[in-house]
C-alpha positions, 0 to 999 in steps of 0.5 A: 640643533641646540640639543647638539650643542649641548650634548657635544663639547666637540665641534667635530662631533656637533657638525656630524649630529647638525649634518643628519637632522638638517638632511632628513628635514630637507628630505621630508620637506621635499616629500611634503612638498611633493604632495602639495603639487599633487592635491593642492596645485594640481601639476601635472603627473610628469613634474610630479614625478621629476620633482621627488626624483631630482632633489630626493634622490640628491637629498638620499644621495648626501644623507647617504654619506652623512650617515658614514659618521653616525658613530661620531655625532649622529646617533643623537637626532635619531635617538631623539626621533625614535622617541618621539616615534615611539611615543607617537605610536603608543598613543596611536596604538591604544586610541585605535583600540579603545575606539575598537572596543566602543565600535564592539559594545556599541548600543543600537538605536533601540535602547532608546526605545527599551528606556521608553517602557522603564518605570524607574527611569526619571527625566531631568529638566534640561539639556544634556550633551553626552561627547562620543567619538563614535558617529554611528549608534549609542556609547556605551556610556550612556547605558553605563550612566543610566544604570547607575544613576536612572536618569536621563536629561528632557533633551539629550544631544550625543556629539561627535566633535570631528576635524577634517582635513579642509580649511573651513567649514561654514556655520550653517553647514558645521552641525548635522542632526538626526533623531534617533527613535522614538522621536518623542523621547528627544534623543539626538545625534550630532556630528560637529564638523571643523576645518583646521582654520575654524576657530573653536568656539567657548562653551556659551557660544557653543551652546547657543550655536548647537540648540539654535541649529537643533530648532532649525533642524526639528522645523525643517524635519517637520516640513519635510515630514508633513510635505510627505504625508501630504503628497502620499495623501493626494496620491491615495486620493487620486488613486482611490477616485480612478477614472470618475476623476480624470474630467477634473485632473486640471482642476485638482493639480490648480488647487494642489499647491494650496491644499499642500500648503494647507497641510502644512501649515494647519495642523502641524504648527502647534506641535512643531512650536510646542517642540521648539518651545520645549527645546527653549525651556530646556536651554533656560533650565540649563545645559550640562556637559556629560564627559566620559572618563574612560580609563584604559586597561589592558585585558587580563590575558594580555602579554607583559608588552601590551600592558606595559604600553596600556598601563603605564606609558598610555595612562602616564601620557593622558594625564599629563600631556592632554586635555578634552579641547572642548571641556577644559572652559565649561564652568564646573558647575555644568560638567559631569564627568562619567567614568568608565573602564575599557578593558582592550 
């Protein structure tokens, strides 16, 4: 409405630009409203159905004759919500298709098991964090990264920061871990959750959030894995004893529940405190953020639309309109950026 006034010395003029944007925003409100009776106060189907028929029809009903006057004032809101469309769609457009091209050269959990066997690829005291938008398998950073520099942290962590449409999301529930094979070579994959009411955390507090839930994540791993094996264990045995042991089934389901404690505790400690220990060290050895620079370009058989959108009108709105939330706190001194070209 101040751009109206501005824009139109006439006051006939800057009432008919005044009548179409307060009318659409009645319209939205009644949609947004709308959805709210449906997923958060759960009415019922009949009042759901009255509410966007009664008001949104009046609403259409007076939008309808405000647009009678559209030469004389109110082109100008829609002028401005077609731009603001329109770079809202650019920007969508080639997110979705740089997110396409990381699902397509996407690496499989086996690299990992291929950068075991190199000879040349040398292991960095510390803690690396690699940020991807992809939940499932390796970006193609990583091997873009090895490649040029054969190297690779002790303990690397792939994160997948996402934000989800609920209020909030506990702590203890926010960071989901799994290993990616072969577990000795201390590659994770981590998928941190919010909720819009979470509160992003700054980067020391970050850190310390992520390796304590990873050292919870590697002992309860471990409980889960020995428990396993000492149930298959005792199966094998009664299995391989066959009738000679059914007179004294009592007495080995009494002594089950020490001999599977046992199990657990005995030998598998050393190496379970070795590991966490392990990922202690790396935390005191420093923590680096890996941050991929990917610049976005449109392939070469590309039509001249296309590379209008790509070249110039997405890489013009990355730099100037948006930052990596997470990264824009972490001191220079523990963020690497990695650059990478996408070709879409």
């Amino acid at each position: 409405m101040c751009s109206c006034d501005s824009y139109f010395p006439n006051y006939r003029q800057d009432w008919q630009c005044i009548c179409i944007a307060v009318v659409f925003v009645m319209f939205i409100t009644t949609l947004l409203v709308t959805l709210v009776m449906a997923m958060i106060w759960k009415t019922s189907l009949l009042w759901i159905a009255l509410f966007p028929i009664i008001f949104g029809g009046a609403e259409l009903l007076y939008l309808s004759s405000a647009f009678y006057k559209f030469v004389e004032g109110g082109y100008l809101p829609l002028g401005f919500a077609a731009i603001l469309m329109l770079i809202m769609g650019t920007w969508h457009y080639v997110h979705v298709h740089r997110y396409k091209y990381e699902l397509k050269n996407k690496v499989s959990n086996n690299y990992v098991a291929d950068l075991a066997t190199r000879r040349n690829l040398a292991r960095l005291p510390g803690i690396g964090v690699l940020y991807s938008e992809l939940v499932q398998g390796i970006p193609p950073i990583l091997p873009h990264l090895v490649e040029k520099v054969p190297s690779i942290h002790s303990v690397l962590v792939i994160t997948s920061i996402k934000y989800l449409p609920i209020s909030n999301i506990e702590t203890n529930e926010r960071f989901l871990f799994r290993y990616v094979e072969p577990r000795e070579y201390r590659v994770f994959r981590c998928v941190v959750r919010y909720g819009y009411n979470n509160k992003v955390e700054d980067p020391r507090e970050f850190e310390n959030l992520l390796i304590g839930n990873l050292k919870q994540f590697i002992h309860q791993e471990s409980l889960y894995s020995e428990s396993s094996h000492s149930l298959e264990g005792e199966d094998n045995a009664f299995e391989e004893s066959g009738d000679t042991m059914e007179p004294s089934v009592e007495v080995q389901d009494a002594r089950l529940p020490k001999r599977f404690l046992d199990g657990i505790t005995a030998s598998p400690v050393n190496g379970l405190m070795d590991e966490i220990e392990f990922i202690q060290r790396g935390m005191d050895d420093g923590v680096v953020h890996l941050l991929g620079e990917t610049n976005v370009v449109a392939e070469q058989n590309a039509g001249l639309v296309k590379k209008i959108i790509v070249d110039y009108a997405y890489n013009f709105m990355r730099k100037n309109f948006r930052q990596p939330e997470k990264i824009t706190c972490v001191p220079h001194n523990r963020l690497l950026r990695v650059g990478m070209t996408y070709e879409i």
